[in-house]
N, C-alpha and C positions, 0 to 999 in steps of 0.2 A: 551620460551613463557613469555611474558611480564604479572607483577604479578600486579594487582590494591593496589595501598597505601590505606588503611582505618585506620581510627583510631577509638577507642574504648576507651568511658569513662571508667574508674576504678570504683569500686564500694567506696560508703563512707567507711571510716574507720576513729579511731581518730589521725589523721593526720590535720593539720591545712587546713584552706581555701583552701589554694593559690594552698598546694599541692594535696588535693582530684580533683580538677579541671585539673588535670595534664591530656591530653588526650596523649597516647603512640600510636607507630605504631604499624599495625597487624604483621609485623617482629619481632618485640620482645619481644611479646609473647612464650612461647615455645609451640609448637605443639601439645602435650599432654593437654595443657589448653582452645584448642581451641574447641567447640565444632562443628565446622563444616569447614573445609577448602575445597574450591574451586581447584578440578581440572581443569575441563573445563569448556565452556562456548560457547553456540552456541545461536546468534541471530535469530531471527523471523522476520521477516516485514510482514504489507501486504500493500498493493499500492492501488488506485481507482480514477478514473480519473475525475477532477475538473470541474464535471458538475454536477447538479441539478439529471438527470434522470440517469441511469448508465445501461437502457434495452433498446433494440433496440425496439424501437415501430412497427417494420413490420414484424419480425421474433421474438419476444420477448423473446429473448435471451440476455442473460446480455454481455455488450459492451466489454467487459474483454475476456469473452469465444467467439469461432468461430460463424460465423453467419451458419442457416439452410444449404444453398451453400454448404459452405466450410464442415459442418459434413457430408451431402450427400457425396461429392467428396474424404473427407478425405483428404480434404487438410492442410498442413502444418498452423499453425498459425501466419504466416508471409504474406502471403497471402488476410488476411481476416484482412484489415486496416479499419479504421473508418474515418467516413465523416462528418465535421461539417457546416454548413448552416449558414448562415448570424444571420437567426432567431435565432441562438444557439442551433439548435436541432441537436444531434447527433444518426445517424444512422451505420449502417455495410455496406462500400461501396457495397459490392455485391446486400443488399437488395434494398439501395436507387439508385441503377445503377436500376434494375431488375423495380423497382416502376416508375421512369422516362420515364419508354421507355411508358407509358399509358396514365400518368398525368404529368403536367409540377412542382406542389405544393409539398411545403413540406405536407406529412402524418399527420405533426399534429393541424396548424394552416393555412393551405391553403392559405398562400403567396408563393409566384412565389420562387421558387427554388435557390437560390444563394449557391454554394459551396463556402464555406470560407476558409475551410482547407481540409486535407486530410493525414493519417498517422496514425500513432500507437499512 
């Protein structure tokens, strides 16, 4: 496992300028002086997709989780991709398929439907 170099100021003592200013590496240190050493280390993310709204306006369910469809069916989340419109609204294909077959407009500004994209 790869160890992170930190360095750690010295505390003042009367030692001159140049050498209180002396920063050392966390290796040579002795271990016993350390008051907290790092075994592991496990990162976090979280992710959210670069749009304004991040809930499906037809099934309002957030754009990240499955739409209503897919929990009814218990389908896989690969399945349940997202669809973006011209206008920039993004819906859960299943719900803006399911809303098309009625109306030709987008749900939330009633211009004419253009798919722009479609994906995860």
């Amino acid at each position: 496992a790869d160890t992170a170099a930190a360095t750690v100021t010295t505390a003042p003592s009367k030692k001159t300028p140049s050498e209180t200013k002396k920063k050392k590496n966390i290796k040579d240190i002795p271990s016993q002086a350390r008051r907290v050493e790092l075994k592991q280390w496990n990162a976090v993310a979280m992710w959210t997709w670069d749009i304004e709204v991040n809930v499906c306006a037809i099934c309002r369910n957030l754009l990240m989780e499955l739409c209503i469809e897919c929990q009814a069916n218990q389908s896989q989340s690969a399945d349940c991709t997202i669809a973006w419109g011209v206008c920039q609204h993004a819906f859960h294909f299943h719900c803006i398929e399911r809303w098309l077959k009625t109306r030709s407009v987008c749900p939330l500004d009633d211009q004419e439907w253009e798919c722009q994209r479609c994906g995860k």
